[in-house]
mmCIF file as Biopython writes it, N, C-alpha, C and O atoms, coordinates in Angstrom:
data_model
#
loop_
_atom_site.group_PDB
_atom_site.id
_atom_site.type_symbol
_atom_site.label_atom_id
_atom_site.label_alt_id
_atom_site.label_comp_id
_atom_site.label_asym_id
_atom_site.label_entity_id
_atom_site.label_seq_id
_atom_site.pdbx_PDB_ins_code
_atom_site.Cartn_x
_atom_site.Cartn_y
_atom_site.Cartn_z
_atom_site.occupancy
_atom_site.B_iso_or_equiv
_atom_site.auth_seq_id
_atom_site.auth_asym_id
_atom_site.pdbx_PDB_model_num
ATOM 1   N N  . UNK A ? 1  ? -3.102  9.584  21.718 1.0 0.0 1  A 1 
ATOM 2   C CA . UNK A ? 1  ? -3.834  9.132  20.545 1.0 0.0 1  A 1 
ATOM 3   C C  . UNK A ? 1  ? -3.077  7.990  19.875 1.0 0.0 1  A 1 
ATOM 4   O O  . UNK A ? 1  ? -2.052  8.233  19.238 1.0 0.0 1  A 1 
ATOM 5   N N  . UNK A ? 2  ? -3.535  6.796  19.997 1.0 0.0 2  A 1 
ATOM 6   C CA . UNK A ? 2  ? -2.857  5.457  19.584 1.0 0.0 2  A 1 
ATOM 7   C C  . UNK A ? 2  ? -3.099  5.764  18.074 1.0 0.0 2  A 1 
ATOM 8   O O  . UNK A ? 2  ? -2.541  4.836  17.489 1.0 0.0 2  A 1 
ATOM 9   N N  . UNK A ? 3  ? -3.634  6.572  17.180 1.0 0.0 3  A 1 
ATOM 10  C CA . UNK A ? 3  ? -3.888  6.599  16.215 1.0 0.0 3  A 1 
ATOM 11  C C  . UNK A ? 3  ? -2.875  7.118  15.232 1.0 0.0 3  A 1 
ATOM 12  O O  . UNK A ? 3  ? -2.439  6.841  14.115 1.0 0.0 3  A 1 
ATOM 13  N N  . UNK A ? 4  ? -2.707  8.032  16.217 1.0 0.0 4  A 1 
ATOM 14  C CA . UNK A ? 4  ? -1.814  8.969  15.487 1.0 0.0 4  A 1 
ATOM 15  C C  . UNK A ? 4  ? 0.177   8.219  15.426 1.0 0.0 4  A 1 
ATOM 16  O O  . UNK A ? 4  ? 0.987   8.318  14.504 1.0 0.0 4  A 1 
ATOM 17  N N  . UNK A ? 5  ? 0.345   7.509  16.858 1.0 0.0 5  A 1 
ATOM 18  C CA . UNK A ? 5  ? 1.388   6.814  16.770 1.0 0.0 5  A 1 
ATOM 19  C C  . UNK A ? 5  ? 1.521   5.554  16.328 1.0 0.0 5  A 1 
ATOM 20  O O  . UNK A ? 5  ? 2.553   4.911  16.521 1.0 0.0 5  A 1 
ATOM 21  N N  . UNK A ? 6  ? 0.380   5.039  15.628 1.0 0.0 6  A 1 
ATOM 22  C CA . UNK A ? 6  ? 0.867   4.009  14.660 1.0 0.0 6  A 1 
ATOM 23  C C  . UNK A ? 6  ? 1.277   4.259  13.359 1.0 0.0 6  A 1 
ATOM 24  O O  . UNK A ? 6  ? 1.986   3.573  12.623 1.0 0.0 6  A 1 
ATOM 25  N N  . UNK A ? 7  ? 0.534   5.744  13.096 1.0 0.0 7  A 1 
ATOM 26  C CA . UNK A ? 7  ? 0.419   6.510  11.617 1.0 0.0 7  A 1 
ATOM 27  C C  . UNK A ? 7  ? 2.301   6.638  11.557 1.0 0.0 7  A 1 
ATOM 28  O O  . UNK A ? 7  ? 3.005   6.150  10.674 1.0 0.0 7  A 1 
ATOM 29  N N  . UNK A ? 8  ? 2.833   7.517  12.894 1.0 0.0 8  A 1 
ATOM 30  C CA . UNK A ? 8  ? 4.151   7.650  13.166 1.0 0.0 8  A 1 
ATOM 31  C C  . UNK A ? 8  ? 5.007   6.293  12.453 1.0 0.0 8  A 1 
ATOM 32  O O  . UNK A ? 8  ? 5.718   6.128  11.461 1.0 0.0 8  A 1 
ATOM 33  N N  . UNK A ? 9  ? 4.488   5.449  13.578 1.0 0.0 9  A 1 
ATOM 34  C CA . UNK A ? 9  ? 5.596   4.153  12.977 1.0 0.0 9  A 1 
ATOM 35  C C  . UNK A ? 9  ? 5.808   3.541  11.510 1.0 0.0 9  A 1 
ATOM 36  O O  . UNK A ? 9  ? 6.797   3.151  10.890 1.0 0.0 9  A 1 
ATOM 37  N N  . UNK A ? 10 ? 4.308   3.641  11.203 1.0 0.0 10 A 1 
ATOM 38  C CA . UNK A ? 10 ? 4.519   3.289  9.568  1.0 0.0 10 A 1 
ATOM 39  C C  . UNK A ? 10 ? 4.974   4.340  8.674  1.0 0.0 10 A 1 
ATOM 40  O O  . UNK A ? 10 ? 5.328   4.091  7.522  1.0 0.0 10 A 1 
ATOM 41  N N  . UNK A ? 11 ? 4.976   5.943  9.361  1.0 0.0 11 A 1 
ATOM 42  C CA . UNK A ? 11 ? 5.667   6.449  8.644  1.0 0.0 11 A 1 
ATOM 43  C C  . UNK A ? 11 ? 7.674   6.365  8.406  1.0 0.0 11 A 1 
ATOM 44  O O  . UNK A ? 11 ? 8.401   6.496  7.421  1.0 0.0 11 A 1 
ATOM 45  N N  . UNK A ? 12 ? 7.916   6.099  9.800  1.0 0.0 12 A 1 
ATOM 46  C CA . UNK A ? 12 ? 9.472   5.925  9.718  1.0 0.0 12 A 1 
ATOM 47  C C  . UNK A ? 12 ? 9.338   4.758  9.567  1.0 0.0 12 A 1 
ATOM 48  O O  . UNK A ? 12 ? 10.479  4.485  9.939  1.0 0.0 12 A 1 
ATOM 49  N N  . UNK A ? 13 ? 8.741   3.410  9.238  1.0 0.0 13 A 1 
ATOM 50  C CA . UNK A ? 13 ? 9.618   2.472  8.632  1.0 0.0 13 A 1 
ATOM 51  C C  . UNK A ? 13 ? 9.601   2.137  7.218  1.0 0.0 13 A 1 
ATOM 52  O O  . UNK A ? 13 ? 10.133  1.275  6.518  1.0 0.0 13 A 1 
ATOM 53  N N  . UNK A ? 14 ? 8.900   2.997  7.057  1.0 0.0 14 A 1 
ATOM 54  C CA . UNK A ? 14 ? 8.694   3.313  5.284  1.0 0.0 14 A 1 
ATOM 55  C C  . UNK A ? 14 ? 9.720   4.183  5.140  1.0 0.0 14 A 1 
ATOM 56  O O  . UNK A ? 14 ? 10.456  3.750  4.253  1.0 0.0 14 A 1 
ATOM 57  N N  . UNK A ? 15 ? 10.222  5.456  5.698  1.0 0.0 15 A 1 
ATOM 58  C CA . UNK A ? 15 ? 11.137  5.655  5.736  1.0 0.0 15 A 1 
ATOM 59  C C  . UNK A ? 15 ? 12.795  5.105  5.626  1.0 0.0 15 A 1 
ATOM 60  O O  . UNK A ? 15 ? 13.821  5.328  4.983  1.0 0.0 15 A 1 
ATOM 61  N N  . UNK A ? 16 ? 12.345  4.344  6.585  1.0 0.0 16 A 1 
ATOM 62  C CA . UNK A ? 16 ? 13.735  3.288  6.683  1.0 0.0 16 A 1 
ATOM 63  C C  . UNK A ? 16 ? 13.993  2.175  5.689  1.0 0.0 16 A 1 
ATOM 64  O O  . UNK A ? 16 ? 14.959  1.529  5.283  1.0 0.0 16 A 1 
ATOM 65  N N  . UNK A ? 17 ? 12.904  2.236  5.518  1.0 0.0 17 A 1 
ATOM 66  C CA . UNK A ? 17 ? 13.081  0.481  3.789  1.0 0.0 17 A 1 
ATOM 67  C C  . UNK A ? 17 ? 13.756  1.807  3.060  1.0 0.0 17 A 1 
ATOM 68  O O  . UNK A ? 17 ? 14.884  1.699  2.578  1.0 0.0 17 A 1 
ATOM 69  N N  . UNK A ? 18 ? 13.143  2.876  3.003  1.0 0.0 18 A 1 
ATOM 70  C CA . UNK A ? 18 ? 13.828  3.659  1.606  1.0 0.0 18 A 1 
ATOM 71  C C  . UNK A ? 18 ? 15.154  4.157  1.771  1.0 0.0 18 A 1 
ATOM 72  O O  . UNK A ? 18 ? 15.753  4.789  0.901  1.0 0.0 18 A 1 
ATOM 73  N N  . UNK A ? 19 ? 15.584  3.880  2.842  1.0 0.0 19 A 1 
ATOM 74  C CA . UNK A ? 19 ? 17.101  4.412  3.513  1.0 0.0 19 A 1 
ATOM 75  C C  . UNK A ? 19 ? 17.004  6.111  3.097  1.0 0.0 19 A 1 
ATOM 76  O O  . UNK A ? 19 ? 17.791  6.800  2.447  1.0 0.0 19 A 1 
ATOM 77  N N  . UNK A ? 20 ? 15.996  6.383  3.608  1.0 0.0 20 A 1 
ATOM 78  C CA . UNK A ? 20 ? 16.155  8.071  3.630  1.0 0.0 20 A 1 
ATOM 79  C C  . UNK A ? 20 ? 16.329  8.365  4.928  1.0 0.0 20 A 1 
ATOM 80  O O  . UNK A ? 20 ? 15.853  7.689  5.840  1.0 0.0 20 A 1 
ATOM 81  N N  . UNK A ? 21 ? 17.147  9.573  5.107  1.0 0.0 21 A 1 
ATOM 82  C CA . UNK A ? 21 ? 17.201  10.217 6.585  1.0 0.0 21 A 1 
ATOM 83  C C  . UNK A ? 21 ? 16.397  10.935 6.787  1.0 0.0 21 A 1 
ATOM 84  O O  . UNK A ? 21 ? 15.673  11.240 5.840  1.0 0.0 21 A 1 
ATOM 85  N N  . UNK A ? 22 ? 16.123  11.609 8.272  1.0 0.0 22 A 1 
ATOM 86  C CA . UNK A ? 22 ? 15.161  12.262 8.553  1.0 0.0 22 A 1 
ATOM 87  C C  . UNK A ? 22 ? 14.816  13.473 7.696  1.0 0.0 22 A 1 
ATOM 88  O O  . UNK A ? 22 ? 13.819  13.970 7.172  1.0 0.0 22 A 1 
ATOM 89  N N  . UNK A ? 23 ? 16.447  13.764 7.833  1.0 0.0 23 A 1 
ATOM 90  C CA . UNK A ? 23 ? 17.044  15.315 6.884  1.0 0.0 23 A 1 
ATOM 91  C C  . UNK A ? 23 ? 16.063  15.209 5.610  1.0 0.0 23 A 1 
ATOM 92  O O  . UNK A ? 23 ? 14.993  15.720 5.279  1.0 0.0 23 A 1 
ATOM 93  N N  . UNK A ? 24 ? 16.892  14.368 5.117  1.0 0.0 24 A 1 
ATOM 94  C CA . UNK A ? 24 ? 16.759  13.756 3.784  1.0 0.0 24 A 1 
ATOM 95  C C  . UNK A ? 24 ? 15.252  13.790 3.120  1.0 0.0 24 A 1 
ATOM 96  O O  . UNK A ? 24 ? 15.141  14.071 1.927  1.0 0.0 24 A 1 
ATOM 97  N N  . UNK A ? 25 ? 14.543  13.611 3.613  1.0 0.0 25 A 1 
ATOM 98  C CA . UNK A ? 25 ? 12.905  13.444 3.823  1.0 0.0 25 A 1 
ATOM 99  C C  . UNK A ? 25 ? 12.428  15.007 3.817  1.0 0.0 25 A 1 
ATOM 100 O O  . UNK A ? 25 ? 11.852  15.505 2.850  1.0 0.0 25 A 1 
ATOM 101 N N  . UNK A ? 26 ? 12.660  15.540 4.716  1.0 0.0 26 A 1 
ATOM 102 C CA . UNK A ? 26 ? 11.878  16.377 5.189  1.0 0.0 26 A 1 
ATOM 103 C C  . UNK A ? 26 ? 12.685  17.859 3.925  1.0 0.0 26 A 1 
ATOM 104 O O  . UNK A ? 26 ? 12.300  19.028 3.933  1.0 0.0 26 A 1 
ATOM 105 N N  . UNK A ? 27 ? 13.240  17.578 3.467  1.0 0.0 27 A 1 
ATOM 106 C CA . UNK A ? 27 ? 14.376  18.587 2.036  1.0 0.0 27 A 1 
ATOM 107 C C  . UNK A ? 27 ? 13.273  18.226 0.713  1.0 0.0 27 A 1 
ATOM 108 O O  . UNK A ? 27 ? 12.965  19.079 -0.119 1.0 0.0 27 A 1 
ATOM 109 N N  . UNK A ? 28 ? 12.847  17.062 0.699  1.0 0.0 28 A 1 
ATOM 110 C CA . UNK A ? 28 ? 12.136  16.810 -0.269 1.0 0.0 28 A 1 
ATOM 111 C C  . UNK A ? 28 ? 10.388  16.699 -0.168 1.0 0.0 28 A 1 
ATOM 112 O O  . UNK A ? 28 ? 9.429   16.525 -0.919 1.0 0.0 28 A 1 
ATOM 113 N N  . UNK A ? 29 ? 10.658  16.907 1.176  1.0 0.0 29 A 1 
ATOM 114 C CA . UNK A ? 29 ? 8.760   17.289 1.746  1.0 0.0 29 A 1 
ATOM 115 C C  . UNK A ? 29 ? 8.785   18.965 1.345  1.0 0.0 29 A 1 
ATOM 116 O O  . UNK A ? 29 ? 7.989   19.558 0.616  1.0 0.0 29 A 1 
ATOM 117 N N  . UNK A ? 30 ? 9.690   19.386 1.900  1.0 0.0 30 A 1 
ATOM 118 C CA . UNK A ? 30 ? 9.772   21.258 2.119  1.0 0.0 30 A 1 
ATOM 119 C C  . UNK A ? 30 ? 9.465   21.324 3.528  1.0 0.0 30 A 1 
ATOM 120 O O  . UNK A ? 30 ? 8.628   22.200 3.747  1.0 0.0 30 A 1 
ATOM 121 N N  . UNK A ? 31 ? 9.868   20.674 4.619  1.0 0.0 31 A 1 
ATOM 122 C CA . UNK A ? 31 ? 9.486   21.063 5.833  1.0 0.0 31 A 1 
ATOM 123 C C  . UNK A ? 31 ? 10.715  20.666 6.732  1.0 0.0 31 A 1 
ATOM 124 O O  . UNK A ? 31 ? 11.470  19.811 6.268  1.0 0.0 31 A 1 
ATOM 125 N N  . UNK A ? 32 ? 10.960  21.130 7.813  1.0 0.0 32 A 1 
ATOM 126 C CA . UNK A ? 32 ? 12.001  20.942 8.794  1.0 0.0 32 A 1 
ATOM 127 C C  . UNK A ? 32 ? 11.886  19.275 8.992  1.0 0.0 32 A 1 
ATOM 128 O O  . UNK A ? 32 ? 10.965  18.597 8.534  1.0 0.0 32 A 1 
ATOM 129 N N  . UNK A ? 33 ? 13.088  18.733 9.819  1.0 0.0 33 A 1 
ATOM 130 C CA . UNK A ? 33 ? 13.664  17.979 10.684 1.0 0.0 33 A 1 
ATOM 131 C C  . UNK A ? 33 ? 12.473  17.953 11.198 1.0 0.0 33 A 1 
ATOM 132 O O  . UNK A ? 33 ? 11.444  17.545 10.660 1.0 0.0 33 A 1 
ATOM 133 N N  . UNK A ? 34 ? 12.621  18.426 12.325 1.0 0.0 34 A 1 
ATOM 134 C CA . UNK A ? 34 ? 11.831  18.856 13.428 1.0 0.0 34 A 1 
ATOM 135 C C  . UNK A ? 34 ? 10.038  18.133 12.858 1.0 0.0 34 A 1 
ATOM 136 O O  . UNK A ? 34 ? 9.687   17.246 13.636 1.0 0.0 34 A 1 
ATOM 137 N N  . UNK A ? 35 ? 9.352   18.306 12.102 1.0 0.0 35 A 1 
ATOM 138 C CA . UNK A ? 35 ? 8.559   18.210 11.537 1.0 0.0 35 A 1 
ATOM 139 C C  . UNK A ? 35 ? 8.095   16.881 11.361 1.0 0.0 35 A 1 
ATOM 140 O O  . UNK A ? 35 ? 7.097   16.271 11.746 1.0 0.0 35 A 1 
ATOM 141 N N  . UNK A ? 36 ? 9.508   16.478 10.384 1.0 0.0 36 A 1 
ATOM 142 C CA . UNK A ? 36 ? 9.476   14.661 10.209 1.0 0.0 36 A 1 
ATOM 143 C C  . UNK A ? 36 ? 9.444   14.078 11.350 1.0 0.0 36 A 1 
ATOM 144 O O  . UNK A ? 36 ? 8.629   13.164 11.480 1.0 0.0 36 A 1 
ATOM 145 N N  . UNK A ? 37 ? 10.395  14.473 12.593 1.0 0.0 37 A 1 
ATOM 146 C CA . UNK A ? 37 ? 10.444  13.958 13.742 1.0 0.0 37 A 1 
ATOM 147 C C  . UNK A ? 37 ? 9.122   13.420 14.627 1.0 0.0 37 A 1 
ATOM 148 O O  . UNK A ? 37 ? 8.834   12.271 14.962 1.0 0.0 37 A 1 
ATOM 149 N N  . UNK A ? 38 ? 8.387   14.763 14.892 1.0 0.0 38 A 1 
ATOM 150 C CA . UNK A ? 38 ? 7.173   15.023 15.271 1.0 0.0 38 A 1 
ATOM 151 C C  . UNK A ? 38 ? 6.106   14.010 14.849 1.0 0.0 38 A 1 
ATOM 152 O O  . UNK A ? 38 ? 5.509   13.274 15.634 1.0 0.0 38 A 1 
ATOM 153 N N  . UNK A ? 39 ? 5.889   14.063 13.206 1.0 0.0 39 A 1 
ATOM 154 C CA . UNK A ? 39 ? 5.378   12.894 12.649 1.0 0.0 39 A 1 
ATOM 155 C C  . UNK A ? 39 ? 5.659   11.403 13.170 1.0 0.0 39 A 1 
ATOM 156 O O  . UNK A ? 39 ? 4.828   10.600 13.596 1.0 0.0 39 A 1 
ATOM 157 N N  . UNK A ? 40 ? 7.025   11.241 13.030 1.0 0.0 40 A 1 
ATOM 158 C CA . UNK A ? 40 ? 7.113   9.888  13.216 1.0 0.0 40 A 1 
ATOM 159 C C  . UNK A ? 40 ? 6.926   9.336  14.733 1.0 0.0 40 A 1 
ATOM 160 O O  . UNK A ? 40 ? 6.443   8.252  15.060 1.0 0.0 40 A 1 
ATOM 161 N N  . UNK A ? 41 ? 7.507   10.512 15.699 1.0 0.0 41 A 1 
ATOM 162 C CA . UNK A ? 41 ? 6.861   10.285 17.248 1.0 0.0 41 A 1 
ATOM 163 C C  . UNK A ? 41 ? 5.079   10.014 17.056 1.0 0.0 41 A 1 
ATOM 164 O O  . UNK A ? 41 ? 4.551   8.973  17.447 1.0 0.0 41 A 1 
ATOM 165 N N  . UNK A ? 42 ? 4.674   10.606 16.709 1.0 0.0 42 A 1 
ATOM 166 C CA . UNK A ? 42 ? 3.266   10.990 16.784 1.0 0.0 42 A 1 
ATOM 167 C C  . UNK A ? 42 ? 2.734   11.695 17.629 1.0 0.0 42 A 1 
ATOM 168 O O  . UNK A ? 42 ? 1.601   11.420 18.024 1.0 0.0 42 A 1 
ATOM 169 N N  . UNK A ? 43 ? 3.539   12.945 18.183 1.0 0.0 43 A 1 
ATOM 170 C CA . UNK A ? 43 ? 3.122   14.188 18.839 1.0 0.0 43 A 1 
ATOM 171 C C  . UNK A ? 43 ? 2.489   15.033 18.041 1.0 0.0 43 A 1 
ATOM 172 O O  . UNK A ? 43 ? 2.511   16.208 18.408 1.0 0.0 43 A 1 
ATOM 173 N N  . UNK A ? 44 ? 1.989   14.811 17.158 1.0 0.0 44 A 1 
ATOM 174 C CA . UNK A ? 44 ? 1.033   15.918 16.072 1.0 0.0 44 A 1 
ATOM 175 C C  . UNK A ? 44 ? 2.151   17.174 16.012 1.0 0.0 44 A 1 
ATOM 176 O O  . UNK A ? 44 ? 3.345   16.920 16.170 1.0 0.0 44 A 1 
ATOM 177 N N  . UNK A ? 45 ? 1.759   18.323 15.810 1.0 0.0 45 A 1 
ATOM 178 C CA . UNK A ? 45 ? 2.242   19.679 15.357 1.0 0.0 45 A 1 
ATOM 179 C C  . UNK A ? 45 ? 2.636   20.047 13.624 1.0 0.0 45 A 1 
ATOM 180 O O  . UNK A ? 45 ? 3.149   21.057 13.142 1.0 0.0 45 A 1 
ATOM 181 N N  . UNK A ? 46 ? 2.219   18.939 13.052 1.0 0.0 46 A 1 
ATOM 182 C CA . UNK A ? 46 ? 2.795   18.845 11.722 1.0 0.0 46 A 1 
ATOM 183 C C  . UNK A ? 46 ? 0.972   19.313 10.646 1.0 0.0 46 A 1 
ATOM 184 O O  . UNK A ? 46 ? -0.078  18.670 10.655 1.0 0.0 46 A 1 
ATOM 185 N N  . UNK A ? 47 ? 1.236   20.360 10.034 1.0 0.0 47 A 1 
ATOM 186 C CA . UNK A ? 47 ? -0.150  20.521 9.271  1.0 0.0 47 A 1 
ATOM 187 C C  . UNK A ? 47 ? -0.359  19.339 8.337  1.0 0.0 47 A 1 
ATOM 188 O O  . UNK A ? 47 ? 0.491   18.646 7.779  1.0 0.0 47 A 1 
ATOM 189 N N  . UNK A ? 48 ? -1.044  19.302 8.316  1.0 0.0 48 A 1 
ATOM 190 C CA . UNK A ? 48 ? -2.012  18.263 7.286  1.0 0.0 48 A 1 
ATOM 191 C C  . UNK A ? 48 ? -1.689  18.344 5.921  1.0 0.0 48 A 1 
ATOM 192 O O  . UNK A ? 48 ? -1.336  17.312 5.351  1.0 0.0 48 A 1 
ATOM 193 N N  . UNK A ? 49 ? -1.732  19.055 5.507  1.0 0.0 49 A 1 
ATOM 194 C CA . UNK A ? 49 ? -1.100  18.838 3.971  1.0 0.0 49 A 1 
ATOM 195 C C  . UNK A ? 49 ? 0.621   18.492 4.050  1.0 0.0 49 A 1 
ATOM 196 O O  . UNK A ? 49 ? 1.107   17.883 3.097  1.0 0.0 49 A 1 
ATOM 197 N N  . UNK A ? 50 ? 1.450   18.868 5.126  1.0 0.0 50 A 1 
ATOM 198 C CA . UNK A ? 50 ? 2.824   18.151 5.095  1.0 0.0 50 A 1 
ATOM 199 C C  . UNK A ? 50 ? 2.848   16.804 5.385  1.0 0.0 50 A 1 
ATOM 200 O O  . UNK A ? 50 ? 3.778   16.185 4.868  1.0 0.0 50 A 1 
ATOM 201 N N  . UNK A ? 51 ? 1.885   16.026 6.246  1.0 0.0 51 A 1 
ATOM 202 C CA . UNK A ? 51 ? 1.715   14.588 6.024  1.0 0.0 51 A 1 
ATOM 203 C C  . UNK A ? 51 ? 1.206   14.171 4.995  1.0 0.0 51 A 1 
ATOM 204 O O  . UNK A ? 51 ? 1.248   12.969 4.734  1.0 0.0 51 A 1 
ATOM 205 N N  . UNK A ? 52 ? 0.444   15.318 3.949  1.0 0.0 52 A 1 
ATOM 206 C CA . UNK A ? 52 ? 0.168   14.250 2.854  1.0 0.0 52 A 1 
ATOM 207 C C  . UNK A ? 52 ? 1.137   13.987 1.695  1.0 0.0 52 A 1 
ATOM 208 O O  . UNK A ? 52 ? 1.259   13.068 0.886  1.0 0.0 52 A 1 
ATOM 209 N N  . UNK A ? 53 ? 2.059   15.645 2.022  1.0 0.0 53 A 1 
ATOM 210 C CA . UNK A ? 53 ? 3.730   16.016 0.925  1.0 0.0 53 A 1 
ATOM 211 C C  . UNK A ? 53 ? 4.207   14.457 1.191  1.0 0.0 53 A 1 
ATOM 212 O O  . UNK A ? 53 ? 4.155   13.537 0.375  1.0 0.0 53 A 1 
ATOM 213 N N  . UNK A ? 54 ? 4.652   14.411 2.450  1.0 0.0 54 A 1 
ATOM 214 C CA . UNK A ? 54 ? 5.650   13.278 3.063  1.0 0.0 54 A 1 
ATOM 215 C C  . UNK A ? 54 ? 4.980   11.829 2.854  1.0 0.0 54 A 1 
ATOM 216 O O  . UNK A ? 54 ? 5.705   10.851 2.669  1.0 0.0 54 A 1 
ATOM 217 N N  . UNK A ? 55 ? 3.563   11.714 2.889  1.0 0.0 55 A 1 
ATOM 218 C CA . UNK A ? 55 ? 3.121   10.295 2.773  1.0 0.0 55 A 1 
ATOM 219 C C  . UNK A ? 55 ? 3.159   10.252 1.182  1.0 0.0 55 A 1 
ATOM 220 O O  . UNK A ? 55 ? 2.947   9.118  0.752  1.0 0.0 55 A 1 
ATOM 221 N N  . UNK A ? 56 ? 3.341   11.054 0.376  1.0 0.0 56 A 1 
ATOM 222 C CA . UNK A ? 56 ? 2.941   10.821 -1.295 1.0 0.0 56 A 1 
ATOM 223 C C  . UNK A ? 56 ? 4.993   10.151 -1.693 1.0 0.0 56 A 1 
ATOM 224 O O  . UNK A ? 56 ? 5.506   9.185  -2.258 1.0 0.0 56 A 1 
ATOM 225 N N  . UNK A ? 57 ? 5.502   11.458 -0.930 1.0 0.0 57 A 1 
ATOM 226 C CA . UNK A ? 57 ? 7.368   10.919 -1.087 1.0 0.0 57 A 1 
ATOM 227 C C  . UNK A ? 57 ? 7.361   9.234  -0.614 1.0 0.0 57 A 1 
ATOM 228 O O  . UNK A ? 57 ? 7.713   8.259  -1.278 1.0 0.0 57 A 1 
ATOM 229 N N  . UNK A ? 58 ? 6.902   9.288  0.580  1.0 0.0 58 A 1 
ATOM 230 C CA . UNK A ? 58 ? 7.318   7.833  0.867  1.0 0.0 58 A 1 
ATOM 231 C C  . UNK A ? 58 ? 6.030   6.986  -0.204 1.0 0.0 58 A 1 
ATOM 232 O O  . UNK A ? 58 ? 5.634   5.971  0.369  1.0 0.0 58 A 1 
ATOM 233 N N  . UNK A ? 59 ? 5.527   7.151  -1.213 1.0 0.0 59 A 1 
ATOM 234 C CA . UNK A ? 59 ? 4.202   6.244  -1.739 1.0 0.0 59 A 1 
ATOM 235 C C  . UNK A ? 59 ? 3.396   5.602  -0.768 1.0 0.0 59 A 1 
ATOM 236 O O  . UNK A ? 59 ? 3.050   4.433  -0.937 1.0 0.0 59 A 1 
ATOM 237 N N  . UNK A ? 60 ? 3.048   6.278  0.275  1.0 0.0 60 A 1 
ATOM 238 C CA . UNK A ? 60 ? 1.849   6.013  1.293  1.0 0.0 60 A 1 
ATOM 239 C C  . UNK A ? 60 ? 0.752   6.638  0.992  1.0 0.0 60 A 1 
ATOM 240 O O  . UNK A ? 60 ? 0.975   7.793  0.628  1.0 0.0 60 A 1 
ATOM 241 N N  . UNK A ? 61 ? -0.634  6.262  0.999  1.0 0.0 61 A 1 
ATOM 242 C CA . UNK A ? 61 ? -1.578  7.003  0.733  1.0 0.0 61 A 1 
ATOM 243 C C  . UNK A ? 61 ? -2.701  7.105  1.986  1.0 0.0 61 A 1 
ATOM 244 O O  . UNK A ? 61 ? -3.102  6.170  2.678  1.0 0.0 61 A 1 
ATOM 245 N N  . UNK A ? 62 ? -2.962  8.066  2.041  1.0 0.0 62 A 1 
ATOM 246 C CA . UNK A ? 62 ? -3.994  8.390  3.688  1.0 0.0 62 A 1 
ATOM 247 C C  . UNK A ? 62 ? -5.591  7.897  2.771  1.0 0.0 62 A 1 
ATOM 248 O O  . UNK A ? 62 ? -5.823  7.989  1.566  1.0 0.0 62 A 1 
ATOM 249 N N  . UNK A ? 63 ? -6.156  7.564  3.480  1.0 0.0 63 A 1 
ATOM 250 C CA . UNK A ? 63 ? -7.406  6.944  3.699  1.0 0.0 63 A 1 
ATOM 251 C C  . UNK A ? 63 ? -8.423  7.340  4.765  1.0 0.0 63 A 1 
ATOM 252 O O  . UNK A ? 63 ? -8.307  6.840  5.884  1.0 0.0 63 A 1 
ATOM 253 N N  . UNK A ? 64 ? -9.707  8.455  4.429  1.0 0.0 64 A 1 
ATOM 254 C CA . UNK A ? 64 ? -10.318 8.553  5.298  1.0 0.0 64 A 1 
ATOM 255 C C  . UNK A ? 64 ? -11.671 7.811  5.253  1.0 0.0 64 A 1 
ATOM 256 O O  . UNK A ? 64 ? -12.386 7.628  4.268  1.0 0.0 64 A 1 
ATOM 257 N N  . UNK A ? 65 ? -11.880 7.401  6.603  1.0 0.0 65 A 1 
ATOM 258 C CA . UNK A ? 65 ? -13.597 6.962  6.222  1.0 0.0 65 A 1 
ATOM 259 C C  . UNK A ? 65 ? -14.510 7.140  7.300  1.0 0.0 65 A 1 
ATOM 260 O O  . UNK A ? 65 ? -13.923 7.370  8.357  1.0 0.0 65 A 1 
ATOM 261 N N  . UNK A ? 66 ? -16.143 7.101  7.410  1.0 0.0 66 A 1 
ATOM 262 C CA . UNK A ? 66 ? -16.709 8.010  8.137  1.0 0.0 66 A 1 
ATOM 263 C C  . UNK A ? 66 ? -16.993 6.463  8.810  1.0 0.0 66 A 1 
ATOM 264 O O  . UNK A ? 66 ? -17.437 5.397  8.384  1.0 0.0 66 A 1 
ATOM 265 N N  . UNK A ? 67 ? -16.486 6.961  10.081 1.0 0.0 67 A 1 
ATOM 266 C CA . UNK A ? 67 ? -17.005 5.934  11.137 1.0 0.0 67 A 1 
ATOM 267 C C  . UNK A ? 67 ? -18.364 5.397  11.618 1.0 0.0 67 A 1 
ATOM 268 O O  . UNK A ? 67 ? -18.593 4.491  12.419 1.0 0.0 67 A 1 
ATOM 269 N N  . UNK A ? 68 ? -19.494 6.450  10.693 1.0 0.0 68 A 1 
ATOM 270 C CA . UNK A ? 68 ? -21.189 6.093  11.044 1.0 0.0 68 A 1 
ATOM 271 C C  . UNK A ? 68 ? -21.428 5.286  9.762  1.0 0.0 68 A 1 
ATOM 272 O O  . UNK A ? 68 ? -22.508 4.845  9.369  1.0 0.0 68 A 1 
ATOM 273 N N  . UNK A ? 69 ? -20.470 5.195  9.299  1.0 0.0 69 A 1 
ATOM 274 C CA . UNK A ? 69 ? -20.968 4.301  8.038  1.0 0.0 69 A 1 
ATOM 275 C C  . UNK A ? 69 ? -20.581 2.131  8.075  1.0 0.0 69 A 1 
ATOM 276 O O  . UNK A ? 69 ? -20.945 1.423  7.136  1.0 0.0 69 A 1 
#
């Protein structure tokens, strides 16, 4: 899913402007390492409301819209 691993990349380099570590991130999401990792690969396994914890920390905001429109 190319979708999901671009979501990844802009999540760790938003990450990285903020010089937070993975650790670091994921202490102030409430969710493992492991978790942030996952995200930023873009192997999914991460619930949906922890990408929205982690996209609100980094000031990213998700955007959905209906593709028949």
């Amino acid at each position: 899913m190319p979708e999901i691993s671009n979501l990844g990349r802009l999540f760790a380099a938003r990450r990285i402007e903020l010089r937070l570590t993975q650790q670091t991130l994921a202490d102030l999401a409430g969710v493992s390492r492991y978790s942030v990792q996952a995200l930023e690969r873009g192997s999914g396994g991460i619930k949906l409301a922890s990408v929205i914890d982690i996209a609100d920390i980094l000031g990213l905001r998700l955007h959905a819209t209906n593709e028949s429109e």
